[in-house]
C-alpha positions, 0 to 999 in steps of 0.5 A: 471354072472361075480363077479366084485371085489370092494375095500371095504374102510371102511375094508381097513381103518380097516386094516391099523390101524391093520397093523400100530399097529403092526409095532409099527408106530404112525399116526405122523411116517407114516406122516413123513414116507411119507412127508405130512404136515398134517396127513389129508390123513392118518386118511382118509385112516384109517377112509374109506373115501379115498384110498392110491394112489397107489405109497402110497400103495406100500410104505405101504406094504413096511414100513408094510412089506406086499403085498399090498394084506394084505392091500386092503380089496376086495369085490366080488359082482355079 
């Protein structure tokens, strides 16, 4: 049977948080980083409840300065 990959929201969010730690960025940099009003679609990402388009995701794995692999948390089921 074939193993069909998922992403995994709740590790990705988890995983975001990381990688914004360690780069030193406030939930307010990225917020500016990207241009939104309102830091609503960050804490979603951060909390699993949405997904980064994916132009999002590219400019994160930019500012993180990783593949966007580092950030996608993926499941294989069968």
């Amino acid at each position: 049977m074939l193993n069909i990959p998922t992403i995994n929201m709740v590790k990705t969010g988890q995983n975001i948080i990381r990688l914004r730690e360690i780069n030193g960025l406030s939930v307010k940099d990225l917020q500016d980083i990207f241009g939104f009003s309102t830091p609503q679609a960050i804490y979603k990402w951060q909390h699993g409840t949405a997904l980064p388009t994916i132009d999002n995701l590219v400019v994160l794995a930019a500012v993180f300065q990783v593949h966007t692999d580092d950030i996608l948390a993926i499941d294989l089921t069968a």
